[in-house]
N, C-alpha and C positions, 0 to 999 in steps of 0.2 A: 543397202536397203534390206536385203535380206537378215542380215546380222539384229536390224530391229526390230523384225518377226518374231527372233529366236526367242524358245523357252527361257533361254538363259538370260535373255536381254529384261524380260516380263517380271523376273524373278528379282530379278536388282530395282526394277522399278518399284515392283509394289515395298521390297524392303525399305528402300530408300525411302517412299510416302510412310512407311510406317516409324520410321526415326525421324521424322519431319515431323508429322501429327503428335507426336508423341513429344516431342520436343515442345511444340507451341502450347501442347495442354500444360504441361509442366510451367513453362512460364506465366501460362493465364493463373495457374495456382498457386505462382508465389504470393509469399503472405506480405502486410506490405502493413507498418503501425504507426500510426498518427502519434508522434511524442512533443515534449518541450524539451528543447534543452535552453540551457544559460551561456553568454557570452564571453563570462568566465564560470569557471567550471567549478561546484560546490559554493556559489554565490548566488543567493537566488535575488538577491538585489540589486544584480545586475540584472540587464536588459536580457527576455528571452524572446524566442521565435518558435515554433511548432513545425516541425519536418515528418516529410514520408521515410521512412527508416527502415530499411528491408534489413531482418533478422539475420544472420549468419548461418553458413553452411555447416554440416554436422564435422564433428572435430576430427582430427585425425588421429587420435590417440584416445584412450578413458581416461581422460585426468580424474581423480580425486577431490573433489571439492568439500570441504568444512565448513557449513553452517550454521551459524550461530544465533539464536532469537532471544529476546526477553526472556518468554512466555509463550505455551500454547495453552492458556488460560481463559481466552475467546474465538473468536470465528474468524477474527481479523487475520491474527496470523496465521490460520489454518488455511485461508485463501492465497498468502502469500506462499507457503507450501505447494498447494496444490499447483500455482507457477509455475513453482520450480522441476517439481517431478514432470509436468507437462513438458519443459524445457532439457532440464538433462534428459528425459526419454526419445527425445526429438534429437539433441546434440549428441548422442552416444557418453554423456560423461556420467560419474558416479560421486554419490556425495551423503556425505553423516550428519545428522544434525544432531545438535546439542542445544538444550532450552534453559534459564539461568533461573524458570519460576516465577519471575515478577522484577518489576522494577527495582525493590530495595537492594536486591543480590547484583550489586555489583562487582565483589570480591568473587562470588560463583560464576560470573562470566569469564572475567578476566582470567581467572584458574582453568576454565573450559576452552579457551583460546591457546593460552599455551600449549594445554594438553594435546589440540589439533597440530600443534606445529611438531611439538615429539614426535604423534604420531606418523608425520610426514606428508601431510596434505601438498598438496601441489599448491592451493590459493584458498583463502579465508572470506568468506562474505559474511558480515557483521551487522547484523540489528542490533545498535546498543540500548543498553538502559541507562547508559549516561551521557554526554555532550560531550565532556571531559575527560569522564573517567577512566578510560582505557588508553590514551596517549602514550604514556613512556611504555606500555605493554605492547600495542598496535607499532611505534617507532621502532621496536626491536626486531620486531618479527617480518616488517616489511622488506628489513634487511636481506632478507631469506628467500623471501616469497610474495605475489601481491596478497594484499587485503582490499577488497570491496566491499564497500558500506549498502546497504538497502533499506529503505523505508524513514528511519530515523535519523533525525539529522545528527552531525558527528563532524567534529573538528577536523579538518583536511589534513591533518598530519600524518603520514603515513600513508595516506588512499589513493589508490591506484584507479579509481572509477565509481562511481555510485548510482543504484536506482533511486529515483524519490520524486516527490513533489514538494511543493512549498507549504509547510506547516501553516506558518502566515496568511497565506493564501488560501489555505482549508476553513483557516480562523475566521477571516474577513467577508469570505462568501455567508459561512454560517451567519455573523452578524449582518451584513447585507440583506442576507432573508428577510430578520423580522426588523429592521431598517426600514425596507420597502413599506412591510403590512403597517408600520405606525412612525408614520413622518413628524418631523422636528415640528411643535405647533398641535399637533393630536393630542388623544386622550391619553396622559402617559400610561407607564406599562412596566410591570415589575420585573424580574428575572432571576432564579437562583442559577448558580453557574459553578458547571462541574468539571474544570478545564482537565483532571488526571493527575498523576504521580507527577509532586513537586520536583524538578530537577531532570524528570526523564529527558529525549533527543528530543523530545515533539510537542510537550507542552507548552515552554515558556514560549514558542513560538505561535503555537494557538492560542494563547491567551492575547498575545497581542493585536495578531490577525483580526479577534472577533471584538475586541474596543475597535480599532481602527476601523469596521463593520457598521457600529455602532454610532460612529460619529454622528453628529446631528441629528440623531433621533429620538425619538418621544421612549425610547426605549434603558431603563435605569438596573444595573445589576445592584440589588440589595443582598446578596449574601455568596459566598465563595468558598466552595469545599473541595479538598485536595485530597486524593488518595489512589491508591492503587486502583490499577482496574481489573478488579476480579470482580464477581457481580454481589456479591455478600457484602463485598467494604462498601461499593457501592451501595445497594439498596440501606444498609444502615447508615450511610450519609444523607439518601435521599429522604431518612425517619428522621433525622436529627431536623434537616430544613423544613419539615414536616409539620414539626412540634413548635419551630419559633417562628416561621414566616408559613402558616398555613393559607391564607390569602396572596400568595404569589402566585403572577400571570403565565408564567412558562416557567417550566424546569428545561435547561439547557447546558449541554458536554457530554463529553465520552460516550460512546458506543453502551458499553457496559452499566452507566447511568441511564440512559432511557430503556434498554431492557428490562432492566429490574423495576423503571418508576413507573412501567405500565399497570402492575401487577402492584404495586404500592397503593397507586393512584385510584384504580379500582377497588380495594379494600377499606378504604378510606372515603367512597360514596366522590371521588374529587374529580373523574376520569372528565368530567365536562365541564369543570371550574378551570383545570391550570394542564395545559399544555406542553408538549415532548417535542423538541430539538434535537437530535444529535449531530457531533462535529465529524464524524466518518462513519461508513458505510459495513455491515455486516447482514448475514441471513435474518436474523433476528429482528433488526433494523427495518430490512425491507419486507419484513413480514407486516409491523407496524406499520410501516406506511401504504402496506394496501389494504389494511382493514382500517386505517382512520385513526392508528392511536399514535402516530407520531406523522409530525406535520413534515417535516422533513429531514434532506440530510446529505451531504457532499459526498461523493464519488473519488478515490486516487487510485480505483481501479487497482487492489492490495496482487489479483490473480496475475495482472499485467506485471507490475512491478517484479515480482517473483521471475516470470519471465525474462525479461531485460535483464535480473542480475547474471542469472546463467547464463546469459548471450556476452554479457561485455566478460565475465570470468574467460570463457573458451578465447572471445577475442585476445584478452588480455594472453595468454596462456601461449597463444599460438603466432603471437605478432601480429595479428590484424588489425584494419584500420578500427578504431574504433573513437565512439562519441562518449567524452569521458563521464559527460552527466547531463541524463534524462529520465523521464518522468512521463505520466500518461496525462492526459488533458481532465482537469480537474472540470464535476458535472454535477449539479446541485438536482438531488432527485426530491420529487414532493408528490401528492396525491395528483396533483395535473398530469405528470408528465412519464409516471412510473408502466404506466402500458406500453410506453414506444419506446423502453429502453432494455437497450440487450445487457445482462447481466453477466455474459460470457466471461469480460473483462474483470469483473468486481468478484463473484459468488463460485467457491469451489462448489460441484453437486453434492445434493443430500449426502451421498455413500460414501464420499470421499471420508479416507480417516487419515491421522495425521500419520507421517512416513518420514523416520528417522531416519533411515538406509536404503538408498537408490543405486545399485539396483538392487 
């Protein structure tokens, strides 16, 4: 009894409460992400499910990661950045980016991917700018090393795990919107449509997405323009449909197509004639839609995504278990609903600037 008196007894208790308390806080703060994943994996046409997904622990080593993007030519991929830095700063790992410019530079990726491999990266993670076009490049190098795909969708050849959502499925919410607002039997409704660069990982599939949106509805695409999405090609596409379909009901595609047609559309006295759609989500974006000049516009949560690819890289790297392919929960933002949504996921902050070398 006396031994339980002792100073020395008191000392170990309260330590002990203090690696308890301190233990239970740490578990109340594990982060814990609501994702999709697929049944088979880089199929999104198969059957998916949506899982609690606890992140991985920090690495045990600084692996090296080589990341590779289109473009940082908009806000989109800068959030996927922002991800990733958030991620390797959290996993202790370190990582280089390389940008290929735009869509058309496929030969400038593909030379950019190599060059990661010379230089000896531990593992590759790939936003391509084409579906196909990196295959026998990607087959070679996997030999070596993994490659992980993010954001754009990309032939399984080669890949070792992938962030992303369903292009398709970005498409079809978007046409589902203005679906709902003008049902099969209404007053119909015109539509210019600016689904992005012919051939990239993510159009042909949003194109499809947003007819199959469309189904049965009073809602008719009259005109279809293809091009990069930098905002200058754009806003000159959106003069061209300007000029021959001036009486159209919505302008709707690409991010970088409703940025520029706000600023079109006002100049042109049109800003309350013919309304702004976009198929994903950027600062710009949500800027329009909480002052009223874009109606709305899907969520794949780009900050998210960026996150995930750094978690399954470490996993991939380290032998852990991992979910070979997920994606954050795809979220249609409009003037209703953009107050009670946390941007956290989708929008790097103002200050953030893009970061080619982590650390």
């Amino acid at each position: 009894m006396k031994a339980l008196n002792s100073p020395l007894y008191f000392r170990f208790l309260t330590t002990l409460l203090l690696v308890l308390f301190s233990a239970a806080g740490t578990a109340a703060q594990v982060e814990v992400w609501r994702l999709e994943t697929w049944s088979i994996p880089f199929d999104y046409s198969s059957e998916s499910r949506f899982i609690d997904y606890q992140p991985t622990t920090k690495a045990s080593r600084v692996w090296h990661l080589c990341i590779s993007y289109p473009h940082l030519k908009d806000a989109y991929w800068l959030n996927v950045n922002y991800g990733m830095v958030q991620e390797a700063r959290r996993l202790g790992v370190a990582f280089t980016l390389v940008e290929a410019g735009g869509y058309p530079n496929l030969e400038r990726q593909r030379q950019q991917i190599e060059q990661c491999t010379a230089a000896g990266a531990d593992a590759i993670i790939v936003g391509t700018v084409s579906f196909r076009g990196l295959n026998q490049s990607i087959t070679r190098i996997a030999e070596t090393m993994p490659v992980l795909a993010t954001v754009n969708d990309i032939e399984d050849t080669g890949i070792t795990a992938k962030s992303g959502v369903s292009w398709t499925t970005m498409g079809q919410v978007t046409g589902e919107y203005l679906a709902e607002k003008h049902r099969a039997g209404t007053e119909p409704v015109t539509v210019a449509w600016f689904p992005g660069p012919r051939g990239a990982g993510w159009v042909d599939f949003i194109e499809a997405g947003f007819k199959r949106g469309l189904k049965d509805s009073a809602v008719e695409v009259v005109v279809t323009k293809w091009g990069d999405t930098g905002k200058e090609i754009q806003r000159t596409l959106v003069q061209e449909v300007l000029e021959s379909h001036p009486r159209v009901d919505y302008i709707v595609g690409n991010a970088l197509m409703a940025e520029a047609a706000i600023s079109t559309l006002r100049n042109r006295n049109l800003e309350t004639q013919i309304k702004i759609v976009s198929t994903y989500f950027t600062p710009a974006v949500y800027r329009g839609i909480r002052r009223g000049r874009i109606l709305a516009a899907p969520t794949d949560a780009p900050v998210m995504q960026g996150r995930i690819s750094i978690d399954q890289a470490v996993r991939v790297l380290e032998g852990r278990d991992i979910v070979k392919h997920a994606g954050p929960q795809i979220l249609m933002i409009n003037q209703n609903n953009w107050q009670n949504f946390d941007i956290s996921d989708s929008l790097a902050p103002p200050s953030f600037l893009p970061t080619f070398v982590w650390p």
